[in-house]
DRENFIKE-299948 format. One record per residue: x, y, z of N, C-alpha, C in turn. Coordinates in steps of 0.001 Angstrom, whole numbers. Layout:
! residues N
(drenpa (X; Y; Z); (X; Y; Z); (X; Y; Z)),
...
//
This chain:
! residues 298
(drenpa (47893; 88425; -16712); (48171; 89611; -15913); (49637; 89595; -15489)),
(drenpa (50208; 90616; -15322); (51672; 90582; -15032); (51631; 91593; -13861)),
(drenpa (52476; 90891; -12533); (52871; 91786; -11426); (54074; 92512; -11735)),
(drenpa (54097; 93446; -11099); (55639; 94361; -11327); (55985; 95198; -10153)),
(drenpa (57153; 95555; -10345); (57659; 96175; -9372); (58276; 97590; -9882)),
(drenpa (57876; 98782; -9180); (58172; 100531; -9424); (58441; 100651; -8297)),
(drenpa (59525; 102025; -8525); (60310; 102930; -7479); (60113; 104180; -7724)),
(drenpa (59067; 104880; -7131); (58758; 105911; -7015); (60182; 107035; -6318)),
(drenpa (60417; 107576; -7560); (61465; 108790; -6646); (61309; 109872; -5534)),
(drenpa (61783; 109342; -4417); (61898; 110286; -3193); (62678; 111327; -2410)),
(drenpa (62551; 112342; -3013); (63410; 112961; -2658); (63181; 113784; -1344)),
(drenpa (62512; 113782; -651); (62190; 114196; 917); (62340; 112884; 1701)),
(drenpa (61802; 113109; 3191); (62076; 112214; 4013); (61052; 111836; 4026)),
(drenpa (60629; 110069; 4437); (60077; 109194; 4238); (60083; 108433; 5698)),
(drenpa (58976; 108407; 6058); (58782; 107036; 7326); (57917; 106398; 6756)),
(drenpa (57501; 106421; 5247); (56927; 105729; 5022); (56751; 103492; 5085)),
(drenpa (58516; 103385; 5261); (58668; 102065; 4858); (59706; 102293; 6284)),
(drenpa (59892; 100436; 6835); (60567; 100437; 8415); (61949; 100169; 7269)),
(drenpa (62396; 100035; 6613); (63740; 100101; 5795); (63824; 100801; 4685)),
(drenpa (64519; 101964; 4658); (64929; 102900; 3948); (65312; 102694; 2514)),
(drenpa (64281; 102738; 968); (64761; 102458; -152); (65828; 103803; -1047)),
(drenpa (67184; 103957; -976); (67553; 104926; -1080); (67319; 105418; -2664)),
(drenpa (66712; 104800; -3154); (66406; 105055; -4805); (64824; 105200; -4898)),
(drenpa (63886; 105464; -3598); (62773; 105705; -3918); (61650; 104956; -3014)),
(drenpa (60774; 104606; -3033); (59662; 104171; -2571); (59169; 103072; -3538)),
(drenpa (59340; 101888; -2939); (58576; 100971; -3544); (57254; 100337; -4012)),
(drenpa (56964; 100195; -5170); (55033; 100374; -5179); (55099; 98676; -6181)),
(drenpa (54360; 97916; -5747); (53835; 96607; -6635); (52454; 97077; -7037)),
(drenpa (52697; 96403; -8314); (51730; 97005; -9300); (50996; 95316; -9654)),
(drenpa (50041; 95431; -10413); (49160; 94089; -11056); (48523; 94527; -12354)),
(drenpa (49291; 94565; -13245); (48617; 95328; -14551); (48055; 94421; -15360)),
(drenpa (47075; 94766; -16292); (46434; 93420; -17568); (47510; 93508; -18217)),
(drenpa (47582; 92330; -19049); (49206; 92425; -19881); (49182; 92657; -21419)),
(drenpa (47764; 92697; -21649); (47326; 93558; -23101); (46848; 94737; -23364)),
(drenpa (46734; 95387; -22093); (46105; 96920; -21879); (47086; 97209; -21176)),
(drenpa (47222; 96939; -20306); (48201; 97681; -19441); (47470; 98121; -18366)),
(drenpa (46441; 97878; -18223); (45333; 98836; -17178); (46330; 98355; -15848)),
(drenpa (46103; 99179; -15061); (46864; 99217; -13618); (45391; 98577; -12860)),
(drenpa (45710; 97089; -12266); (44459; 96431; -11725); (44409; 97182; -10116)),
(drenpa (45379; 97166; -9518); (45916; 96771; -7795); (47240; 97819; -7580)),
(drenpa (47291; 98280; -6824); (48648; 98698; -6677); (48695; 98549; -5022)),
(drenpa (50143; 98109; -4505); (50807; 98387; -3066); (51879; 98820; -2615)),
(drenpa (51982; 100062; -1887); (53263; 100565; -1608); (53087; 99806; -242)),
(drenpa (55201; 99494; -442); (55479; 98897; 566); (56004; 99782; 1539)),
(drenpa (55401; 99282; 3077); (55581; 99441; 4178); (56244; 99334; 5091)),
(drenpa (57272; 98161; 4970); (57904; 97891; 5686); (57528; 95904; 5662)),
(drenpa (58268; 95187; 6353); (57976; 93809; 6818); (57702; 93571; 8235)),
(drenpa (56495; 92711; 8088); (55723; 92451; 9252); (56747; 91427; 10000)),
(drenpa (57232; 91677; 11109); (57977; 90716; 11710); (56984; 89173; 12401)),
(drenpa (55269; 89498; 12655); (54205; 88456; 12388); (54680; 87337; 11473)),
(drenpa (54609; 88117; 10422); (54151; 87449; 9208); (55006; 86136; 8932)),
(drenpa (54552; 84998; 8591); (55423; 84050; 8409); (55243; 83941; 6550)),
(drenpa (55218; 84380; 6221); (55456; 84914; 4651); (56215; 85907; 4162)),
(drenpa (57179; 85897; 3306); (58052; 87058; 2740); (57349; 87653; 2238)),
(drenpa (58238; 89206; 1941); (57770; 90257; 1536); (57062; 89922; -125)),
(drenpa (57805; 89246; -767); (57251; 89024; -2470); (55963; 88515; -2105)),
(drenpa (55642; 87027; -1616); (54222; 86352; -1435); (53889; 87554; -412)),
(drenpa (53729; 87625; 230); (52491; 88140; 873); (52036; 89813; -145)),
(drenpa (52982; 90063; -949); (52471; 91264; -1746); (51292; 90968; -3127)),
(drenpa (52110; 89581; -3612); (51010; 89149; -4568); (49940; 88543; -3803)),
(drenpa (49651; 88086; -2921); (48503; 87450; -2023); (47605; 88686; -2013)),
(drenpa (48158; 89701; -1796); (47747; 91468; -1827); (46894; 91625; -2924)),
(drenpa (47339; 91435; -4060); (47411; 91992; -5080); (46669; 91255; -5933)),
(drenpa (46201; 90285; -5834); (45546; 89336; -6416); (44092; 89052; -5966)),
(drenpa (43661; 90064; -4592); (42342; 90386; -4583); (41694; 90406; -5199)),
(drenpa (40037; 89652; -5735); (39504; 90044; -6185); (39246; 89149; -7774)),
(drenpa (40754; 88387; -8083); (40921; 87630; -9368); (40970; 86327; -8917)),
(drenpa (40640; 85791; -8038); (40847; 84065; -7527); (39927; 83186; -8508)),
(drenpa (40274; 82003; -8268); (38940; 81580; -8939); (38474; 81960; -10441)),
(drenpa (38788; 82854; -10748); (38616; 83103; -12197); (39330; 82650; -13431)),
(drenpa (40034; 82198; -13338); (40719; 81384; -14091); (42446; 82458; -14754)),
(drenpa (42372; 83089; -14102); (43738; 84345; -14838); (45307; 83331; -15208)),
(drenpa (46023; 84295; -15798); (47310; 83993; -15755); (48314; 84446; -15308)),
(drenpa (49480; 84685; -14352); (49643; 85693; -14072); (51147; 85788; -14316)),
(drenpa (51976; 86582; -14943); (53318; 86095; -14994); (54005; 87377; -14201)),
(drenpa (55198; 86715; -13629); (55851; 87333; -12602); (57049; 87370; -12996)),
(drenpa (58414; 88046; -12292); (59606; 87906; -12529); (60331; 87547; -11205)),
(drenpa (61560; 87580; -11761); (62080; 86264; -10231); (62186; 87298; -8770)),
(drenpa (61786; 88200; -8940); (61551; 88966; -7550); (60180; 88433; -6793)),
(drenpa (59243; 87738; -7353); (58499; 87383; -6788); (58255; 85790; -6734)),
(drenpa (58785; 84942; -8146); (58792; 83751; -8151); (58781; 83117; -7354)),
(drenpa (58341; 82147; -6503); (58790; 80836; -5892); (57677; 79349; -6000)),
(drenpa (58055; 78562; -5422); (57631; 77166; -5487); (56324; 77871; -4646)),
(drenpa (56582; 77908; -2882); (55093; 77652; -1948); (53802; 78928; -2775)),
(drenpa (54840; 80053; -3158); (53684; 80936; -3962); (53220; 80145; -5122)),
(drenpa (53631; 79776; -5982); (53134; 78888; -7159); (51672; 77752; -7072)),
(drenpa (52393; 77084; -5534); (51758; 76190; -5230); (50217; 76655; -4637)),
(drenpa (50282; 77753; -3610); (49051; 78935; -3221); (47977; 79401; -4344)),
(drenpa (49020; 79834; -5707); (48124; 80336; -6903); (47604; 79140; -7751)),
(drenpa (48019; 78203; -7624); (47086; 76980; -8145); (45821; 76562; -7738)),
(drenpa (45859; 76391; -5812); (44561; 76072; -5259); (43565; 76916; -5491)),
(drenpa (43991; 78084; -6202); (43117; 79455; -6333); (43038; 80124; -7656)),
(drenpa (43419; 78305; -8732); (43038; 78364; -10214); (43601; 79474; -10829)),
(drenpa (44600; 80339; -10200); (45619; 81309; -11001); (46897; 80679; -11486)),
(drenpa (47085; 79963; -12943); (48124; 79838; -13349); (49311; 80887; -13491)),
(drenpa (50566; 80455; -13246); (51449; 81107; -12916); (52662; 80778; -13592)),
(drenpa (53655; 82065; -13752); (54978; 81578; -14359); (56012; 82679; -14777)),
(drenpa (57208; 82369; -14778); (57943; 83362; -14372); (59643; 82909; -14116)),
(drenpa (60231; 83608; -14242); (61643; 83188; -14086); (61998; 83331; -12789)),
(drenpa (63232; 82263; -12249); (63219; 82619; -11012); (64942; 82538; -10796)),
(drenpa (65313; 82906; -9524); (66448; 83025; -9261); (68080; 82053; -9253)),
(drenpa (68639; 81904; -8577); (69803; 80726; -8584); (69164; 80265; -7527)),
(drenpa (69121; 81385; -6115); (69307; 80606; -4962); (68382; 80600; -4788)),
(drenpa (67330; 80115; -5505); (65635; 79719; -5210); (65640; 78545; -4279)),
(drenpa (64699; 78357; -3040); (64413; 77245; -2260); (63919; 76463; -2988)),
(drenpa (63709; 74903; -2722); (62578; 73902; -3237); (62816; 73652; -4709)),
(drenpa (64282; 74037; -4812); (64148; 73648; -6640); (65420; 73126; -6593)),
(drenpa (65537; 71646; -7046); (66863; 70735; -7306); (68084; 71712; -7870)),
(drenpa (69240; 71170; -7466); (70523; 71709; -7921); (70756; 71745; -9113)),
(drenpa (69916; 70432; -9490); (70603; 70137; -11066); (69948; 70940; -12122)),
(drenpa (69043; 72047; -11631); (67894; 72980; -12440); (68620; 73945; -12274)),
(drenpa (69074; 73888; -10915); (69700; 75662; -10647); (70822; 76127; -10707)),
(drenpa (71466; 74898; -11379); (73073; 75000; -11145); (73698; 74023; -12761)),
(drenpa (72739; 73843; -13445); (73020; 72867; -14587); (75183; 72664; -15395)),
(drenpa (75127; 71594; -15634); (76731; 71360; -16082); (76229; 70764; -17649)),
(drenpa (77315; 71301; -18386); (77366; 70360; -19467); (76101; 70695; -20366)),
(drenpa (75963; 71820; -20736); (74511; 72813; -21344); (75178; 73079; -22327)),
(drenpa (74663; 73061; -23918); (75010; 73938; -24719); (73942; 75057; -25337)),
(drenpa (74044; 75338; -26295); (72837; 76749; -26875); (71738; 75722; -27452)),
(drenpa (71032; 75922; -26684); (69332; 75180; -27101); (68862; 74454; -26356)),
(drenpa (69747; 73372; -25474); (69635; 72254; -24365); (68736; 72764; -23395)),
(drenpa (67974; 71767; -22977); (66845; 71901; -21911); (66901; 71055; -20814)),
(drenpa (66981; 71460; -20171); (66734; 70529; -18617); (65426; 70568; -17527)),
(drenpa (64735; 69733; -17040); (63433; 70353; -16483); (63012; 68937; -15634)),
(drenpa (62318; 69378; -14495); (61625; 68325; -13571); (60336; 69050; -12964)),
(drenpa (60070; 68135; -12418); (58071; 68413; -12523); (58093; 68084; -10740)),
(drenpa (57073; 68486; -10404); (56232; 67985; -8721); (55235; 68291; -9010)),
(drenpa (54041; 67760; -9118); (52626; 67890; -9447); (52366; 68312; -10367)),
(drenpa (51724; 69935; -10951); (51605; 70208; -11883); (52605; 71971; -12387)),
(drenpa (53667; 71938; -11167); (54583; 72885; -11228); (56035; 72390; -11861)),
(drenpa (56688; 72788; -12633); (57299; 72528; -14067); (58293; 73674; -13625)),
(drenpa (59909; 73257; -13240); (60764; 73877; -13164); (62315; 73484; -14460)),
(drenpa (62527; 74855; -15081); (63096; 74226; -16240); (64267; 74710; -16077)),
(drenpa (65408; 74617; -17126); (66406; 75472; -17170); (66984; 75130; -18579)),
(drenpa (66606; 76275; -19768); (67159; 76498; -21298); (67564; 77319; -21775)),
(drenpa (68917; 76862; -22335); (70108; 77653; -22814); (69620; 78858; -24133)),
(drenpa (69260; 80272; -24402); (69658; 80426; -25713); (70963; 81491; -25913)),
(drenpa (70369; 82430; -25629); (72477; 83349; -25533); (72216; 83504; -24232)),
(drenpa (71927; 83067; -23310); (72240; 83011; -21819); (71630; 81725; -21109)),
(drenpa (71850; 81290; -19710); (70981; 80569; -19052); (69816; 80950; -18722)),
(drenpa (68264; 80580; -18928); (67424; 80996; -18755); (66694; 79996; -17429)),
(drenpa (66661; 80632; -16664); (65693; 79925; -15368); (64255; 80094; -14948)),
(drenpa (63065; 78938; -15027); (62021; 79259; -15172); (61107; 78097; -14699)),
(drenpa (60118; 79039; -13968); (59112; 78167; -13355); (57499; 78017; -13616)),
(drenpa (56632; 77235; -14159); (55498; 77454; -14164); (54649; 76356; -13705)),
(drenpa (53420; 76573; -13402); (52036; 75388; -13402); (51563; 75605; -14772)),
(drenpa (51446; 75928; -15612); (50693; 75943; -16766); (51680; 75830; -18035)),
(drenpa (51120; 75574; -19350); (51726; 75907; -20883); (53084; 75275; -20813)),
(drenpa (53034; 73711; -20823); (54261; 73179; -21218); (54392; 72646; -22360)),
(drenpa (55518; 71850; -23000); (55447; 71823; -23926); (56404; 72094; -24733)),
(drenpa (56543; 72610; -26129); (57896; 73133; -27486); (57474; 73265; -28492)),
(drenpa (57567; 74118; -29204); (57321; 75274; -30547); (58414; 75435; -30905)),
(drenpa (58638; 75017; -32586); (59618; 75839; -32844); (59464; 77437; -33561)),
(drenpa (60246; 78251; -33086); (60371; 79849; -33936); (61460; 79856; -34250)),
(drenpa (61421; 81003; -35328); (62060; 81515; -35696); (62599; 83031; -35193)),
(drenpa (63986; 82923; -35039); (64992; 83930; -34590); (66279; 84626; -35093)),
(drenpa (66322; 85914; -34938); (67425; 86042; -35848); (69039; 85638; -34797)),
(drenpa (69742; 85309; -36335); (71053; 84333; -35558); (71831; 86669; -35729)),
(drenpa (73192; 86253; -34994); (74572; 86878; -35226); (75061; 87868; -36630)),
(drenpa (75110; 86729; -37248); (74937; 87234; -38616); (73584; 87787; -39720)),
(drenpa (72603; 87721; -38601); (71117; 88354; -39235); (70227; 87562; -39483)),
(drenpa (70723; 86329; -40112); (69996; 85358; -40815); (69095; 85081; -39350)),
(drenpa (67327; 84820; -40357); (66896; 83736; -39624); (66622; 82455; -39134)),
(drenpa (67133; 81934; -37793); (67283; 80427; -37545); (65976; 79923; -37041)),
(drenpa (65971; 78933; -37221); (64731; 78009; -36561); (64821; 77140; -35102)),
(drenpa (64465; 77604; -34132); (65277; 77360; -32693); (63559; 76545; -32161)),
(drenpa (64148; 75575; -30993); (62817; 74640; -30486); (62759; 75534; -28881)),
(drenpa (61628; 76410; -28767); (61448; 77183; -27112); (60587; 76873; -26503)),
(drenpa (60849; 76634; -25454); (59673; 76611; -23839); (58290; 77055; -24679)),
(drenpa (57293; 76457; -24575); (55640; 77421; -24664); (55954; 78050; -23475)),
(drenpa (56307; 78104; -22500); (56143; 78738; -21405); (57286; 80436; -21365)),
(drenpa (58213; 79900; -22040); (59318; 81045; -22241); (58684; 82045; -23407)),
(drenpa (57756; 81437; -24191); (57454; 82230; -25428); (55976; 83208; -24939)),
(drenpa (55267; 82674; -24147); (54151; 83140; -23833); (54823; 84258; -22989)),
(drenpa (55886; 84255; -22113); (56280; 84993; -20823); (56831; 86149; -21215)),
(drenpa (57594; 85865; -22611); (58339; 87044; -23253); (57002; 88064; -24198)),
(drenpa (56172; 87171; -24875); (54735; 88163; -24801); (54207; 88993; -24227)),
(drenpa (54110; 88660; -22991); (53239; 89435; -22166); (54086; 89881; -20721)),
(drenpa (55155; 89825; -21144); (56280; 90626; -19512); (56070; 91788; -20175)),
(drenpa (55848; 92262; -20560); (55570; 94035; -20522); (54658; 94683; -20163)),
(drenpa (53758; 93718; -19678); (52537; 94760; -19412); (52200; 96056; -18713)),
(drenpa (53088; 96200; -18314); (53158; 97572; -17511); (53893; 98791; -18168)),
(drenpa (54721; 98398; -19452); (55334; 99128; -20102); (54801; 100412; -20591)),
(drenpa (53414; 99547; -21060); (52926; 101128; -21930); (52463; 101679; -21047)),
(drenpa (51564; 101604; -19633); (51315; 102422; -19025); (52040; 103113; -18350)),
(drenpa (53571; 102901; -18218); (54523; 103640; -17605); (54823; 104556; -18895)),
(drenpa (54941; 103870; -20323); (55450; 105014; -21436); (54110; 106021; -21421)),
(drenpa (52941; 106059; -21096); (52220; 106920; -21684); (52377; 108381; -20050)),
(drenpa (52472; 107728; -18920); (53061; 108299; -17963); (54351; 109339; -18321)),
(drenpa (55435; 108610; -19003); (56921; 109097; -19357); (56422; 109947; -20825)),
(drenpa (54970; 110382; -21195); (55002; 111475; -22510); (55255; 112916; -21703)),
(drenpa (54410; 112651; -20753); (53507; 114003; -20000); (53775; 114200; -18612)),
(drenpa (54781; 113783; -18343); (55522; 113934; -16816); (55211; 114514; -15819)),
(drenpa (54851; 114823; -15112); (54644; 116012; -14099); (55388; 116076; -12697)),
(drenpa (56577; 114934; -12816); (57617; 114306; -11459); (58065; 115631; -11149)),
(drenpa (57809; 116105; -9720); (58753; 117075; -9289); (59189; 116313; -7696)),
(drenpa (60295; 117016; -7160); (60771; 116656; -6017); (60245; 117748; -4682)),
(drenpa (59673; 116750; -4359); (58712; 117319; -2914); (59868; 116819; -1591)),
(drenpa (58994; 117266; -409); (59792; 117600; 725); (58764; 116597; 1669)),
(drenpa (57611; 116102; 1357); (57081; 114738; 2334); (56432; 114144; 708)),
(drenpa (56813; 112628; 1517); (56455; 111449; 1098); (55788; 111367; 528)),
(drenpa (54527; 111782; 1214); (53297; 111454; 1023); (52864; 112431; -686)),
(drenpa (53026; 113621; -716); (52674; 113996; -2034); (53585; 113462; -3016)),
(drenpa (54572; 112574; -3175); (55058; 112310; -4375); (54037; 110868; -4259)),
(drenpa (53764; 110309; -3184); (52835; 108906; -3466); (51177; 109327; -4162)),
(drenpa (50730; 110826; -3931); (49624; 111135; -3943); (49725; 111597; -5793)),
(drenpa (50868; 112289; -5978); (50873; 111989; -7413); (50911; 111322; -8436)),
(drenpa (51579; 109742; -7758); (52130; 109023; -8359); (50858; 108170; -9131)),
(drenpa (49608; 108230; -7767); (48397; 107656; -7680); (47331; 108101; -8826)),
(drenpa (47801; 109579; -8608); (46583; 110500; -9426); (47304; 110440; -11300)),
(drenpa (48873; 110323; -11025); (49032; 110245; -12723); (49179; 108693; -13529)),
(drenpa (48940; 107933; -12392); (48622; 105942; -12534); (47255; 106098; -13268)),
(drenpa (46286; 107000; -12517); (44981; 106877; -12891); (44573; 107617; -14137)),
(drenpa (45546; 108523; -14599); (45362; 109111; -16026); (45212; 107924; -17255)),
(drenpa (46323; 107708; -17424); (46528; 106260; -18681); (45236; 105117; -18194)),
(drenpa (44750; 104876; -17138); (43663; 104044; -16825); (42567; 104259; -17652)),
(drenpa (42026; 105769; -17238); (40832; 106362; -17438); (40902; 106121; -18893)),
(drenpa (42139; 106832; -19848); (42586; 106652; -21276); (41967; 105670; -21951)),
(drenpa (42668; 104352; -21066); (42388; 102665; -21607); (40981; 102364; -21588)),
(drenpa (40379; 102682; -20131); (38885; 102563; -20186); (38166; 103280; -21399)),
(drenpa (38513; 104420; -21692); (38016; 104791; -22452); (37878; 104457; -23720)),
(drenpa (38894; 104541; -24726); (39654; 103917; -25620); (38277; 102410; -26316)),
(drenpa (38630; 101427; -25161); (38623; 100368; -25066); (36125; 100390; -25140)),
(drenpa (36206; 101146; -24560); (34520; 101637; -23979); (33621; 102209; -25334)),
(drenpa (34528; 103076; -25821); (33988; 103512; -27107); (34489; 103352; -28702)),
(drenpa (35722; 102580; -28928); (36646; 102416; -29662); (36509; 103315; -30165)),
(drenpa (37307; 104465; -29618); (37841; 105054; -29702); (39368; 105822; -30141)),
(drenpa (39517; 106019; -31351); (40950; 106354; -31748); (42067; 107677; -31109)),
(drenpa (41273; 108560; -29864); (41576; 109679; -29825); (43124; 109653; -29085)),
(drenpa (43763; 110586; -29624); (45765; 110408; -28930); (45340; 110745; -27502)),
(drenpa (46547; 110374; -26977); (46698; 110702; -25480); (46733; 111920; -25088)),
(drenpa (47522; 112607; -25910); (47560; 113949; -25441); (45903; 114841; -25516)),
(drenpa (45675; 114836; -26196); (44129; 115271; -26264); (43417; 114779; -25678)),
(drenpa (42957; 113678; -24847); (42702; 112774; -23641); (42921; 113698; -22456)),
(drenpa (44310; 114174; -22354); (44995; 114652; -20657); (44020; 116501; -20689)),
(drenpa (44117; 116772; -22286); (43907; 118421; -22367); (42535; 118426; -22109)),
(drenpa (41571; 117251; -22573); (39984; 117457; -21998); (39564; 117068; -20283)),
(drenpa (40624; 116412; -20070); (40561; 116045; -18504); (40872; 117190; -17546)),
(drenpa (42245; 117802; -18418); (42592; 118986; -17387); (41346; 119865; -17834)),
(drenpa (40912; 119908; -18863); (39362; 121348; -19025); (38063; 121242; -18235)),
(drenpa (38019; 119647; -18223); (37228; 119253; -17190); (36885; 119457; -15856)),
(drenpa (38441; 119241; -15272); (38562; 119526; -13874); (39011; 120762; -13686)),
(drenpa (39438; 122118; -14705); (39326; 123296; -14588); (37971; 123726; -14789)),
(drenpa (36730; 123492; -15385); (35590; 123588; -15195); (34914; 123594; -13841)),
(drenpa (35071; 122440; -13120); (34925; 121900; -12022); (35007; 122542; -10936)),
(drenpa (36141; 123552; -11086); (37160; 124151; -9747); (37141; 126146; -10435)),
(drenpa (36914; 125873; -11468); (36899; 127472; -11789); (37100; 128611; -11375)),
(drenpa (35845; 128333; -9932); (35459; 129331; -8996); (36593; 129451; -7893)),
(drenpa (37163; 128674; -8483); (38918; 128805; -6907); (39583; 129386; -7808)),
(drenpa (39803; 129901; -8812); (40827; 130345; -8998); (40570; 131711; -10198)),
(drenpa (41451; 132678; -9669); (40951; 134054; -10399); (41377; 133684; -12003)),
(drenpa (40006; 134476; -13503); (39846; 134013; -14250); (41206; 134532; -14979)),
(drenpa (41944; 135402; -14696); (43269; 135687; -15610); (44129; 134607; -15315)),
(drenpa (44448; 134032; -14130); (45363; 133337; -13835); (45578; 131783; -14935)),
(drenpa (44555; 131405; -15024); (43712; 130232; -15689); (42938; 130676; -17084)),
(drenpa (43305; 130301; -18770); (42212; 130321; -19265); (42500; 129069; -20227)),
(drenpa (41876; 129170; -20864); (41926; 127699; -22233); (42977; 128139; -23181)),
(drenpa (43675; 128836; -23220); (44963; 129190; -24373); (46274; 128650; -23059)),
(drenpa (45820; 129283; -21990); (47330; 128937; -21347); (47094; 127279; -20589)),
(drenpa (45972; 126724; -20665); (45795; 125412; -20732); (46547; 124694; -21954)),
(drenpa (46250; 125184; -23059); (46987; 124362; -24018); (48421; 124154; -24272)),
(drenpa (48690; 125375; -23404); (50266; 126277; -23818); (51588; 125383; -22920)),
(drenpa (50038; 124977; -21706); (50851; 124245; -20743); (51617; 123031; -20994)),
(drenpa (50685; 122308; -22083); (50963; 120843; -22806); (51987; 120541; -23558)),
(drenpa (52163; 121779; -24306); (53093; 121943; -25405); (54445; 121225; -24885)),
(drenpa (55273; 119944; -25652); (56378; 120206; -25352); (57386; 121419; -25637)),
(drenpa (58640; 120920; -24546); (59244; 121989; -24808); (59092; 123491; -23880)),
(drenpa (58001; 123253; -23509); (57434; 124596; -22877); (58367; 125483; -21598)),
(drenpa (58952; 126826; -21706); (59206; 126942; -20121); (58589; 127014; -19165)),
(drenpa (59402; 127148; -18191); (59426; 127522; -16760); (57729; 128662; -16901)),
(drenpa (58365; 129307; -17444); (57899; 130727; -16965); (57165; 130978; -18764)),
(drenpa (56305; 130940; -18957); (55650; 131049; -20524); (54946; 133045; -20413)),
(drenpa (54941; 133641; -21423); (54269; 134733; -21532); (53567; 135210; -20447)),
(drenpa (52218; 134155; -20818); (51460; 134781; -19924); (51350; 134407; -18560)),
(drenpa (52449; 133529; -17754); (52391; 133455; -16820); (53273; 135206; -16429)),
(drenpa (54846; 135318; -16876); (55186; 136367; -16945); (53931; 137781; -16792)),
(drenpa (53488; 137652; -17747); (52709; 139203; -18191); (51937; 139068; -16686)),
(drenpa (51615; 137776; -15991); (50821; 138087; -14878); (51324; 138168; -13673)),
(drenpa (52699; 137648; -13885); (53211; 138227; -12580); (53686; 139594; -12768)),
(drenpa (54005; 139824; -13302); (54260; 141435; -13898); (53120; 142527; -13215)),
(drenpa (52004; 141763; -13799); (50685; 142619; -12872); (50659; 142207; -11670)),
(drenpa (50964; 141171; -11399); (50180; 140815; -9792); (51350; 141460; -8944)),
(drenpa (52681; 141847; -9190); (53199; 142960; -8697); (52808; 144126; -8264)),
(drenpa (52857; 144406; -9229); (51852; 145624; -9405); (50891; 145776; -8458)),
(drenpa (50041; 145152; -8715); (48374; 144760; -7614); (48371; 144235; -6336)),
(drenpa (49828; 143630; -6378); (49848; 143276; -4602); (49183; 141678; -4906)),
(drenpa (49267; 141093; -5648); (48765; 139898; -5369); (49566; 138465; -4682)),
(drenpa (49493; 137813; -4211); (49692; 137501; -3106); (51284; 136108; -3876)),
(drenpa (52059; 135973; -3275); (53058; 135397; -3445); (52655; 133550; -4106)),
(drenpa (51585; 132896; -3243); (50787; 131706; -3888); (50646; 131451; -5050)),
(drenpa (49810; 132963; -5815); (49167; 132407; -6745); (50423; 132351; -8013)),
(drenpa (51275; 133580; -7686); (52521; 133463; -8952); (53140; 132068; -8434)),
(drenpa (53124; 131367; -7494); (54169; 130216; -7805); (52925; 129474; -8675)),
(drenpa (52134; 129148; -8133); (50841; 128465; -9734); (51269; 128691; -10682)),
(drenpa (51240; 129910; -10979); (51430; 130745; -12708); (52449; 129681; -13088)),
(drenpa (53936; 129908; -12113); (54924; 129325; -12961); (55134; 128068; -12950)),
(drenpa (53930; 127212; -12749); (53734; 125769; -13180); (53491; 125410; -14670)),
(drenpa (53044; 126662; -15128); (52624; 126240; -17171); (53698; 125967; -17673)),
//
């Protein structure tokens, strides 16, 4: 499983968090790292001045509801890394691992600060069964785990193209596997967009929630019936669904199954035909200022 970290864009005012993220609203996520399914999510609040735990641990402590004891894996990046968290997810049989920072606490100088390294060199020391390393390949790589130690060699392409045969971390090779897990469920999010800039908080978090849970439902599905069907045809039976559902709220010109589809289309404007042709009438008819801003959502 891989934790992650999203910034929901905010463009209204926010009391949501006691420190102001000027690039958005912060949300920790806990996704599977072969599906992508979104397990957990937490928008942050602010820091408990209580709390004798930082903001990173006490979010995965959050977030990890529910998976103790089960034997998971969970890989992190150095925003959340540390030794006492490492040490927490062990007693609670969650192996862990993840790159971590320079100025990490509890980890020797000579890991975090290495001299005299060339391209491939490894350096690493142990405390129980937590394994802090530091290996060179076109950068310094810094990294911590309880689990999957060890060396494999792969193959990589060199500069000049060719492929070389290089000796890597099991732990660096497994981490670069599965650090994406959140990728595809953010790319299948980034086909079909629906981000607009609101004026409270709270509805860009309420969207953010309801279009997290689209690609979910997808995966469940997918995964439930093996199922080959695209995404987009997925979102167009969901929206027919829940226009089924709601029907009776909304007058039948405004809404039908052609300007459902029309809506999907990339490319599409502002303002499509038949939203036009109906504000055109609802002029006409006196219809009420509400329902044309709807229209010009297709």
């Amino acid at each position: 499983m891989k934790v992650s970290l999203n910034l929901l864009d905010d463009w209204g005012s926010s009391n949501v968090c006691q420190e102001k993220n000027p690039y958005g609203i912060k949300a920790f996520l806990l996704a599977d790292a072969s599906s992508s399914y979104i397990y957990n999510m937490d928008i942050y609040t602010g820091r408990n001045g209580n709390s004798t735990t930082n903001v990173a641990e006490r979010t995965v402590n959050h977030l990890i509801d529910g998976i103790a004891y089960k034997g998971h894996c969970l890989e992190m990046d150095n925003y959340f890394c540390s030794v006492p968290l490492f040490k927490k997810l062990e007693n609670l049989m969650i192996a862990s691992s993840g790159t971590f920072r320079q100025n990490q606490k509890f980890i020797p100088d000579v890991i975090k600060n290495p001299s005299n390294m060339a391209k491939g060199d490894m350096k690493f020391m142990k405390c129980g069964n937590t394994l802090a390393l530091v290996w060179i390949d076109s950068k310094l790589v810094r990294f911590l785990t309880n689990f999957d130690g060890g060396l494999s060699p792969v193959f990589q392409r060199a500069e000049d193209g060719t492929q070389i045969r290089v000796i890597k971390p099991n732990s660096i090779i497994n981490y670069n596997q599965y650090k994406g897990g959140i990728d595809k469920s953010d790319q299948y999010e980034a086909y079909y967009s629906d981000s607009k800039r609101f004026i409270k908080w709270w509805k860009k978090v309420f969207m953010n929630l309801f279009e997290t849970n689209i690609p979910n439902s997808f995966i469940i599905y997918r995964e439930a019936t093996n199922s080959t069907i695209p995404y987009l045809a997925e979102r167009k039976d969901l929206i027919r669904g829940i226009y089924m559902m709601f029907r009776n709220d909304f007058p039948n010109q405004l809404i039908n199954q052609i300007h459902l589809q029309h809506s999907l289309e990339k490319g599409a404007s502002g303002n499509c035909r038949l939203s036009v042709q109906y504000k055109s009438s609802s002029k006409a008819n006196g219809v009420s200022m509400s329902s044309m801003r709807f229209s010009r959502s297709s």
